[in-house]
N, C-alpha and C positions, 0 to 999 in steps of 0.2 A: 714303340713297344713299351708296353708301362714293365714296371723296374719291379722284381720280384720283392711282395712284402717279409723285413728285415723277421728274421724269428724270433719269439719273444723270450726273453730269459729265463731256466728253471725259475720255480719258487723261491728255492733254497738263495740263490743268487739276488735275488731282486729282492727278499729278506736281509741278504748280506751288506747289498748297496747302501740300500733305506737304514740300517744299523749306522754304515761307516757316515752317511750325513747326518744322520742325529748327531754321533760323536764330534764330528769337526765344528757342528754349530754347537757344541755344546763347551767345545775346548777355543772356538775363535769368540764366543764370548765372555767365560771367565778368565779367557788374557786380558782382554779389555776391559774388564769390570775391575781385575787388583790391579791394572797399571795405570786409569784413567779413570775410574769412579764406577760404583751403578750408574747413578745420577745422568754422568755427563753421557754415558755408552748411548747410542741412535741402535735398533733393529739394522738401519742400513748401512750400519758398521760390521756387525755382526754376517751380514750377510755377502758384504762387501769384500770381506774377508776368505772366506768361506768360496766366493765367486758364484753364489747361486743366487737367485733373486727373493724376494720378499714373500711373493708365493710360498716359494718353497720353506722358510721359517714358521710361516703360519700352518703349514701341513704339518708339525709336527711340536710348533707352541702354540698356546694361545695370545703370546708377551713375554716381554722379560724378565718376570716373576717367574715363570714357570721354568725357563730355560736356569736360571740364577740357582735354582733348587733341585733339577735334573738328578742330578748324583746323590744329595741328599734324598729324594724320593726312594733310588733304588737300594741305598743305606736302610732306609726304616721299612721298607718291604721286606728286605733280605732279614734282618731282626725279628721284624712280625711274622714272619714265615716258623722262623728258627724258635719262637715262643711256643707257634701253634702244634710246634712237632715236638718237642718234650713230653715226655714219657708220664703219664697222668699221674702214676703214684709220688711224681718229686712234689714238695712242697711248693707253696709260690713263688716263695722269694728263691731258692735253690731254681727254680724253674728259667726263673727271670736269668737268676745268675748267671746259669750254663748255657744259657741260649744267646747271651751278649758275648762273651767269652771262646764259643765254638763256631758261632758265626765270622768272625775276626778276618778268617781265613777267606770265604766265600765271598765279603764285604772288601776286604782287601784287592780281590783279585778282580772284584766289577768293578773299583775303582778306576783301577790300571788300565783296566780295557778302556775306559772312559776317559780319562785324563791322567796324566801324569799324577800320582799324591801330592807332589810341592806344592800341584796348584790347585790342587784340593785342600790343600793346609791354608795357603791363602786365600783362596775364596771363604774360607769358614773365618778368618778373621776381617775379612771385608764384610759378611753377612754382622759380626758381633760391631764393627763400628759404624753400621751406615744405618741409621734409627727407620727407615725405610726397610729394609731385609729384616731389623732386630724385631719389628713386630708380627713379620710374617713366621719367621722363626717361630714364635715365642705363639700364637697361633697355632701353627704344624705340631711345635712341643704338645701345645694341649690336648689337640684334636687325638696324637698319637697314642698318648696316657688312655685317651678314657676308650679307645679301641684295647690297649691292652687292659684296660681294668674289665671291660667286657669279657675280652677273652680270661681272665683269671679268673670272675665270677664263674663265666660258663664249666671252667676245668673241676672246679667247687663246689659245683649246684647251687649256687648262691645268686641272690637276688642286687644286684649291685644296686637297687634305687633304697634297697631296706637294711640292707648291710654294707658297713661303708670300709670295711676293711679290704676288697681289692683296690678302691682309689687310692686310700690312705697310701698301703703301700708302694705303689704305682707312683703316687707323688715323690714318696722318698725315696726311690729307684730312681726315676727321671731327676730327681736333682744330684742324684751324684752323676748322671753320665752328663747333663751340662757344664758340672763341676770340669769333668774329668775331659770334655772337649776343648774348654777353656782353656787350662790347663797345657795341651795337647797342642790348640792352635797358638798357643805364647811361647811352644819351646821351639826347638831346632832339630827333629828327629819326626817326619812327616812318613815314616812308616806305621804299617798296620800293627807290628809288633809294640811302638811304643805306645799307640794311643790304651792297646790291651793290657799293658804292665800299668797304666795309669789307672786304668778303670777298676782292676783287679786288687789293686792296691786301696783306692778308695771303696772299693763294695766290703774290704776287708775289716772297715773301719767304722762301717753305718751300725751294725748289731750294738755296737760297744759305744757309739756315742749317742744309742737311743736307749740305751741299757744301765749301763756304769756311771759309778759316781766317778765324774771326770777329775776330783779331789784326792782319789785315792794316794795314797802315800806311795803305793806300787808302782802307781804308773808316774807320778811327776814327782817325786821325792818331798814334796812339801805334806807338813804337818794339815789334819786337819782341824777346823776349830773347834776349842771347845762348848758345849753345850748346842 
């Protein structure tokens, strides 16, 4: 007598599954990437780990680039989101500002759900020394800039190919937050709170050192020269 077929899982359930193994592949291999290298890490370590097969890594990367960057991806979506929802009348850079700033929160919390911070602070400094990650980084940087300078032009009615003032800024936004991740993966404080007082602290700092004579007697006490 054949054996009644097993019932199949709500949706909601078998959305929850497929979530909890992305996660575990996603945290069995940024253990392995900061304790033994990108480099030297095999898929069938990663998966080995994890106890599910190869198959199943590939149903949900295409490689170890992609898996390596997971959490970065949901980082710069969550951002990109939080840009495209500021309120039209704010200025660009005010736009930029409060949308990196009030995001913190949201970005923080889908970190956690994905991996512990610690090891989000370490993978972000295995991505800055290993010249393999540092170019895809440094790629994803670009690629992100000119999605958001898109979206700046669009909030503006501006043409970004004839006006070059959303990249401009975009560029000088995006180097303080490399600045301020830097920063961020060299200290000892791999909470969401600090990377924010970093960032917030350097955005504090861009108007005044694209503005100001950095001479001034006000701000560093030295004379300036004469003539």
């Amino acid at each position: 007598m054949p054996h009644p077929a097993e019932p199949t899982p709500p949706a909601g359930l078998r959305e929850l599954k497929k979530q909890r193994t992305r996660n575990a592949l996603v945290r069995s291999a940024l253990e392995l990437f900061t304790t033994q290298g990108y480099d030297r890490t095999t898929v069938d370590e990663i998966t080995d780990a994890v106890e599910v097969s190869q198959r199943t890594f590939f149903r949900y990367f295409a490689n170890k680039e992609e898996v390596a960057f997971a959490v970065q991806d949901v980082v710069e979506e969550l951002f990109h989101a939080a840009v495209c929802e500021r309120p039209a009348e704010e200025p660009p850079m005010t736009a930029l500002r409060h949308a990196v700033l009030h995001a913190w929160d949201a970005i923080g919390q889908a970190i956690e759900e994905a991996v512990p911070p610690e090891l989000h602070m370490r993978m972000y400094q295995v991505i800055e020394s290993t010249p393999t990650l540092l170019a895809v980084h440094l790629r994803r940087s670009a690629e992100q800039e000119e999605r958001l300078a898109q979206e700046i032009a669009r909030r503006e009615g501006l043409d970004v190919d004839s006006d070059p003032r959303p990249r401009v800024l975009v560029a000088a936004f995006g180097g303080v937050m490399r600045v301020s991740g830097r920063l961020w993966g060299a200290g000892q404080d791999c909470s969401s709170d600090a990377i924010r007082e970093i960032t917030e602290s350097y955005l504090d700092h861009l108007g005044p050192a694209l503005s100001e004579d950095w001479r001034d007697t006000g701000r560093t006490g030295r004379e300036r020269p004469e003539g």
